[in-house]
N, C-alpha and C positions, 0 to 999 in steps of 0.2 A: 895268761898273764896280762894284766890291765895295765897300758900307761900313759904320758899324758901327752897330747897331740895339739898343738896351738889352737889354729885353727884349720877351717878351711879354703879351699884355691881361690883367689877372688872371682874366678871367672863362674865359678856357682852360685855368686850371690845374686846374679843377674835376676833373675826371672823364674816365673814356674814352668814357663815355653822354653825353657834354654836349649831342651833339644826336642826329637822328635821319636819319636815312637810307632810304625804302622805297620798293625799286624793281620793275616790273613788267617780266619777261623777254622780249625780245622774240627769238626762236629758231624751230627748228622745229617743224612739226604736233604731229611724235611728240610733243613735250616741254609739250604744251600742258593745257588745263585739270583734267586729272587732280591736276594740283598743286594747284588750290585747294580749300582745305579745302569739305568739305560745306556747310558752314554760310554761303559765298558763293555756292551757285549755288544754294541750294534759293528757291523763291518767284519765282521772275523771273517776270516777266509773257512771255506770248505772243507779243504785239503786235509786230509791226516799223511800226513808220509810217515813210513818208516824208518826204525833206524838202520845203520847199514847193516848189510846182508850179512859180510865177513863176519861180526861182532856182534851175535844176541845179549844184550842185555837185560830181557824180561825173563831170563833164566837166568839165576843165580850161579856166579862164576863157583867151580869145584875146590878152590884155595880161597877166602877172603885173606886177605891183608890182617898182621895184626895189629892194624892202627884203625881196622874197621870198628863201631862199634855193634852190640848183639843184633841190633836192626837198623837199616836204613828206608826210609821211602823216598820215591825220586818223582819228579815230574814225566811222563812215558806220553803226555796227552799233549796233542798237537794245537789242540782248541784250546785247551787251560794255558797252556805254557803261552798262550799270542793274546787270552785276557790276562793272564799275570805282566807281560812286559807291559802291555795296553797303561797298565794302573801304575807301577813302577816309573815308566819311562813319562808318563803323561804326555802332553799334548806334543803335536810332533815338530812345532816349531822353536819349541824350547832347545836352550843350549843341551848339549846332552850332558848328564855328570859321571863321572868313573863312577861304575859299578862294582863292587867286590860282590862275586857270586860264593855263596857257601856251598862245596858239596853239590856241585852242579851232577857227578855221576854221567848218566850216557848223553847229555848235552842237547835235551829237547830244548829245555827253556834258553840255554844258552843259545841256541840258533835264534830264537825266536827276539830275543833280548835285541843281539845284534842288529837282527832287520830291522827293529825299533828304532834304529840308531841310536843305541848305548855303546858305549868303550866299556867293557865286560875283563875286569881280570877273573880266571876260575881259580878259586882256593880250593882245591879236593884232596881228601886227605887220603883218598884210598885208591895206593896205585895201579889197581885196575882197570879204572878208567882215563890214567893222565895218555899215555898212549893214541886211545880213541878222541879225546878232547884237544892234545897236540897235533895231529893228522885235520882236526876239525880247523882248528887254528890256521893250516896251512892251506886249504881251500879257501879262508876267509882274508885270505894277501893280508896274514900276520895283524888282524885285526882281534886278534884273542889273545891274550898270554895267559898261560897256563901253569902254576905256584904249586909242589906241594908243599898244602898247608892245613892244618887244621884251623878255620877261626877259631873255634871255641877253647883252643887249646895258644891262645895266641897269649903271649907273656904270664906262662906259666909259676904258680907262686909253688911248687913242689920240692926249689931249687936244686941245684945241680946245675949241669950240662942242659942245656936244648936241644934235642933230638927229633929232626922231622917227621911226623909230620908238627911237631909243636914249633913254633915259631917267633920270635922277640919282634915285635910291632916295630922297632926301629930297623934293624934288619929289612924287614918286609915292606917299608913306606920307604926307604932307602932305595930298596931294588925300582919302586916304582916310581923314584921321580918326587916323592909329595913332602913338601913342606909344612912346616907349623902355621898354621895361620889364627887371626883371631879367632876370638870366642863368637864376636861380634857381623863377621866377616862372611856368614852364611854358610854354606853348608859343600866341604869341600869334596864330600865323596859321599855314596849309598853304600850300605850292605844289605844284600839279600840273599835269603835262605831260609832254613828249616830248625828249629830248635830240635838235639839227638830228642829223640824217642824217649830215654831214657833220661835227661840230664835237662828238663825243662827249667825248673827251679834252680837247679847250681848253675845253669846259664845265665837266669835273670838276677841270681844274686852278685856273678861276676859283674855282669854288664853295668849292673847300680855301682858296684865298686867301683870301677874306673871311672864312669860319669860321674858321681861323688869326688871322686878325688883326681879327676883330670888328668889319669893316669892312660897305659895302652894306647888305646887308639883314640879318645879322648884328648889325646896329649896334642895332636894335630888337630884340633879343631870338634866345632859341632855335626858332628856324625849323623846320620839318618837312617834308623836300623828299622830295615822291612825283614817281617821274619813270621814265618808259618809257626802257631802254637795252638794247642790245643784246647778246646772251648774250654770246657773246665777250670785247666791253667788261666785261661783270658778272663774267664767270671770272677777267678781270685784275685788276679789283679785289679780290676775295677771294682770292687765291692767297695761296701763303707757298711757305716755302722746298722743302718737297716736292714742287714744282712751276715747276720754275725758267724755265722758259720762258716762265711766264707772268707770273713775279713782277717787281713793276713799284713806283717810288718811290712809285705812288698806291695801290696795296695796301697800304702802311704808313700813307698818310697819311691814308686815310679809314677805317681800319680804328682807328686809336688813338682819331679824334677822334669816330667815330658808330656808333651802334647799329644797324648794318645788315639790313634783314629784305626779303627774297623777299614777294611779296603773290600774284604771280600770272605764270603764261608765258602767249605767246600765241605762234602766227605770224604772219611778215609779211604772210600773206594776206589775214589781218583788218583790212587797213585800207589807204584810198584812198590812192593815192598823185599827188601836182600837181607837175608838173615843167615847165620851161620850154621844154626841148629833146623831151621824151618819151624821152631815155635815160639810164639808169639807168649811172654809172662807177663802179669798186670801186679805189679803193688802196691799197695795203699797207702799214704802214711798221711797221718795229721798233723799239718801246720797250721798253729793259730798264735793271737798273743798269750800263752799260755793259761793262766788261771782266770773263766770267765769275771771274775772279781778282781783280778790284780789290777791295782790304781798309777795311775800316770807317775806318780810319785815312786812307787820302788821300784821301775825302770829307769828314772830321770836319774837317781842314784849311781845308777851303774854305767849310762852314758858320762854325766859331765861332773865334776869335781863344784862346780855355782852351784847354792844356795838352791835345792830342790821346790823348798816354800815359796822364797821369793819370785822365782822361772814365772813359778804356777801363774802368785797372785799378779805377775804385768800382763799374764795374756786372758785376765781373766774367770780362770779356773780355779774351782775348791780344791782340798787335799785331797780329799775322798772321789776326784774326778775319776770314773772307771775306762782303763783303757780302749774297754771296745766302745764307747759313748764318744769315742774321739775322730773327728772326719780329718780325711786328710791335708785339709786348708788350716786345722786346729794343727795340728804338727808342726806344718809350715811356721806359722808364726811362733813354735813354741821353738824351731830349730834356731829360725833368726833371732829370736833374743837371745839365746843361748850364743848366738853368735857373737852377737853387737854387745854384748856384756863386756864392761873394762873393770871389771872386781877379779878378775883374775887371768894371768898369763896365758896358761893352758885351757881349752874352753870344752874339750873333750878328752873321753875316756878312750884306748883304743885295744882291742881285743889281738894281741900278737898270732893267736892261734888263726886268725881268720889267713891270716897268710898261706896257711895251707890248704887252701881250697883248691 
């Protein structure tokens, strides 16, 4: 059911930089660390220690958790896990920023994070590992605090009850001390992590929701979300119109609203994989703007209640403009007029069902 929404939050009118965006590729060997700059892999230590003896974690616990989901991969590499905090934490004299770690698991990058001097809370959703992660915490003179939580499951639209490991952002920024701050006011905390395996896209469609509408964790301020995704997934995001097959409504939507930067590729070799079954499924599905012929026009329809024609001809554009012909700067300026319009009240459409994501 469609209905009608003012507008929106002032603090998105800012800029296309409003937030930030940096992701770590997860792809083939070929494509792997040659991309990072010099200046990430020079100095790493030697050392691979292991994890402790009591506690294997490169063998699959006999019970997973049912808050696990069908796979996880974790960071197990002592060298990856000390260039990831390297890139994350940056240079060492910088103030450090709270860290929210996703799904840390057996707590490689987590040690490595901390000796970076980060303040690292771990959000794990699977309590397997909070146990190994609290004991880690207590060696580290309570320099870790350890949440179960799921991020990705953070201000769930399902409604009902919250049930951990899902979590209400205020609750959770409550336990740790953190206030609202501007939009303006830079950047009051990181998260980093791994997008599920399984749930890349309904992760990045959340995350646009909130950041769109200044909601979750968004609500405290401009957030900095470092997060491992899958080349693939990454090429869809960054596509435009020279690229049609790949170009996709989230290529516009994360490209207007953040400043997306590459940190680093890896393969999926690099890192442990916990499954419940011990097999790995692939499926396929096709996201695009649907009908390579459908026109800017009988979308703008079913977004905003203004004058579909008139939108068109302030930024520009014919009737017959074809959606996939549209770059993501062309949006932009079609979203803000849409915006800055004072021909009517309500300046968008709003899809009630997307709440149940």
């Amino acid at each position: 059911m469609w209905i009608p929404v003012a507008r929106l939050p002032p603090r998105l009118r800012l800029s296309a930089s409003a937030a930030a965006g940096r992701f770590c590729i997860l792809g083939s060997a070929a494509a792997t660390r040659k991309h990072l700059p010099a200046r990430n892999r020079s100095g790493l230590s030697d050392c691979s220690p292991q994890l402790l003896p009591e506690t294997d974690f490169r063998n699959p616990p006999k019970k997973a958790s049912r808050s696990s989901l069908d796979f996880k991969r974790y960071v197990t590499d002592r060298r990856l896990a000390e260039t990831l905090a390297q890139i994350v934490c940056g240079k060492p004299n910088r103030p450090p920023h709270l860290l929210l770690e996703c799904n840390p698991g057996p707590g490689i990058l987590t040690e490595a994070l901390l000796e970076a001097g980060a303040k690292v809370v771990a959000l794990e959703s699977d309590k397997t590992f909070i146990p190994h992660l609290e004991s880690l915490g207590k060696k580290l003179d309570g320099k870790l605090r350890v949440i179960h939580c799921d991020f990705f499951r953070i201000d769930p639209r399902s409604g009902g009850a919250i049930k951990p490991p899902a979590m209400s952002s205020e609750e959770l920024f409550k336990n740790l001390g953190i206030e609202e701050v501007p939009w303006t006011a830079g950047i009051p905390l990181k998260v980093f992590g791994m997008f599920p395996s399984r749930g890349e896209k309904r992760a990045l469609w959340k995350l646009a929701y909130d950041l769109y509408s200044c909601t979750s964790i968004y609500k405290f301020g401009r957030i900095e979300i470092n997060m491992f995704i899958g080349e693939k997934e990454f090429q869809k995001l960054m596509a435009d119109p020279r690229n049609p097959k790949l170009y996709h409504v989230l290529s516009v939507i994360w490209q207007i609203a953040c400043e997306i930067k590459v940190l680093h590729m890896e393969p999926w070799s690099s890192f442990d994989v916990y499954t419940r079954s011990g097999r790995l499924e692939n499926t396929k599905r096709k996201h695009c703007f649907g009908r390579r012929t459908a026109t800017v026009i009988d979308h703008l329809r079913s977004l905003t209640p203004l004058d579909a024609r008139d939108v068109l001809m302030q930024i520009g554009k014919e009737e017959d403009e074809k959606v996939v012909n549209m770059y993501p700067q062309d949006f932009k300026r079609l979203f803000e007029t849409i915006e800055c319009s004072e021909d009517c009240a309500y300046k968008w459409l709003y899809d009630e069902t997307l709440e149940d994501m």
